[in-house]
C-alpha positions in Angstrom: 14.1 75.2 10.0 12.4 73.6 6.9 11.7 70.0 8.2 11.3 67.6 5.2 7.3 66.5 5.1 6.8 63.7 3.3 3.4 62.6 4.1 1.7 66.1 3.7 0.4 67.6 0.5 1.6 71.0 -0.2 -1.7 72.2 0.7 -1.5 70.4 4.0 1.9 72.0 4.9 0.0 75.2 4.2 -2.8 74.8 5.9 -0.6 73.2 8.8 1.5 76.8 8.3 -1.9 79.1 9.0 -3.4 76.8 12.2 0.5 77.1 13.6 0.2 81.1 12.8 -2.9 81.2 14.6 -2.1 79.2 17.6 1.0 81.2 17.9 3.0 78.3 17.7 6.4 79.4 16.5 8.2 76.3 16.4 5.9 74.6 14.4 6.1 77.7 12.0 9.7 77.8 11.8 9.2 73.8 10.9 7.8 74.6 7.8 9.7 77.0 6.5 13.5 77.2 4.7 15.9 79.3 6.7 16.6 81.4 3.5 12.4 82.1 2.7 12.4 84.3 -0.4 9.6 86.9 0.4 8.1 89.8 -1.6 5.4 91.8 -0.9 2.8 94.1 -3.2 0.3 96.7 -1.4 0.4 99.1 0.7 3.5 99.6 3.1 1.2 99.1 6.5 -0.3 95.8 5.4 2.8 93.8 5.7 1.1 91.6 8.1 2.9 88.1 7.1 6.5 89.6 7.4 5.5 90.8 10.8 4.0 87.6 12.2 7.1 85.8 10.7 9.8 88.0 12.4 8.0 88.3 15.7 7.0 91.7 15.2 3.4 91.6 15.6 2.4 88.8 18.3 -0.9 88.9 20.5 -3.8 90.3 19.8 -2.5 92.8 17.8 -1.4 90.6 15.1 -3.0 90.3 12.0 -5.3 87.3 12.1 -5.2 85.1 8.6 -8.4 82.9 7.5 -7.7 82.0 4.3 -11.6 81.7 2.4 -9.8 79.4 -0.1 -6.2 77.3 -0.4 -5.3 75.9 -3.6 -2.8 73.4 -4.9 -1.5 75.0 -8.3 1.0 74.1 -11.0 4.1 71.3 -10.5 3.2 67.7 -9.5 4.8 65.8 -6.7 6.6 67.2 -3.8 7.6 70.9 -5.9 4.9 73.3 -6.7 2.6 76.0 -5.2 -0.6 77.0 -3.1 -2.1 80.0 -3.0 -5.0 81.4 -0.4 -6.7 84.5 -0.6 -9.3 86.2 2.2 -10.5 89.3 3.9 -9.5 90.6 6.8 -12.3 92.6 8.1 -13.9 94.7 5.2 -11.3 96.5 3.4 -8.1 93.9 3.2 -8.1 91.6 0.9 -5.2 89.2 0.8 -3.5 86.7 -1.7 -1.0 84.5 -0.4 1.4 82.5 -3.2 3.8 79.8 -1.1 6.4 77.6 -3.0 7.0 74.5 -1.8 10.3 71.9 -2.8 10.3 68.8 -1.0 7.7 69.4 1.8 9.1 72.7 2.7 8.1 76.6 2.1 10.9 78.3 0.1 9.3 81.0 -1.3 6.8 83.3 -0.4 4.4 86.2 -2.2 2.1 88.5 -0.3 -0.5 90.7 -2.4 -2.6 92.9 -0.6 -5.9 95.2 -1.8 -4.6 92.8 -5.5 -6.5 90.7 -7.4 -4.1 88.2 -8.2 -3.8 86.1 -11.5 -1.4 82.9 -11.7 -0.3 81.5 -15.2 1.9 78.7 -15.3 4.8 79.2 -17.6 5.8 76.3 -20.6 2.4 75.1 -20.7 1.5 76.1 -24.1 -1.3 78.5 -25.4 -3.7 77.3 -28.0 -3.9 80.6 -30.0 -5.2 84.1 -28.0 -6.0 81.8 -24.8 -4.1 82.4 -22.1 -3.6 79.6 -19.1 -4.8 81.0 -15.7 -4.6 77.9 -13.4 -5.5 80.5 -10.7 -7.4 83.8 -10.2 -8.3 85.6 -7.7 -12.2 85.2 -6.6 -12.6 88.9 -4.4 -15.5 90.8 -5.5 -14.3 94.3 -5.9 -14.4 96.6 -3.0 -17.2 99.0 -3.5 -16.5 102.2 -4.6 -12.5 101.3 -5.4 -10.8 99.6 -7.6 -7.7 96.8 -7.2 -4.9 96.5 -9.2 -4.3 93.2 -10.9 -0.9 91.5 -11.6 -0.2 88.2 -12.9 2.0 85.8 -11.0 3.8 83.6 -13.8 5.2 80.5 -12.4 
């Protein structure tokens, strides 16, 4: 588990982590990831569709199929840092992925669901009342419900 990749930005290990998901390619997922992946979740209880694919749960067609709309490289230079991707899966699920990466490897992982999702990146400083979203999430609101926000502080 957790293979050292050197070569890849941490938005190509990402991306590299959702085509192996969606080719079913296990090896290749486990690959990517640290034995000891930190994971925590936010939305409703039947819309833990990572954990499943990661455990082997859900496989087949009835497993939850990610597209992320947009992957981002946020906060922390060089080989330690993050990427977050956010999409839809069908109408109603909106998704928000947060990965952190050290060395070329996933170590920690945060799954928002039905969320809109702001990051701030901790010890950079604030120039009076501004405060420093590197990220936010870019879902417009579901019609006729609202979403939750939380801020992810890195």
């Amino acid at each position: 588990m957790g293979k050292h990749a050197p070569s890849k930005s941490n938005r190509e290990v990402v991306e590299s982590l959702y085509a192996s998901l969606a080719r079913g390619d296990a090896a290749a997922v486990t690959a990517l990831l640290a034995a000891d992946l930190d994971w925590w979740f936010h939305g409703p209880r039947r819309c833990q569709h990572m954990r499943r694919l990661l455990t082997g749960e859900a496989t087949g067609s009835a497993a939850f199929r990610f597209a992320p709309a947009r992957v981002a490289e946020v906060g922390g230079a060089s080989n330690d840092g993050w990427v977050v991707a956010e999409g839809w899966g069908g109408e109603h699920d909106y998704w928000v992925h947060a990965w952190c990466l050290r060395a070329g490897v996933i170590t920690s992982f945060r799954e928002y669901f039905n969320t809109s999702v702001t990051v701030r990146e901790l010890g950079r400083p604030a120039k009076e009342d501004v405060v420093w979203a590197i990220w936010e999430s870019q879902s417009p609101r579901p019609r006729g419900r609202s979403m939750p926000g939380l801020v992810l502080a890195i």
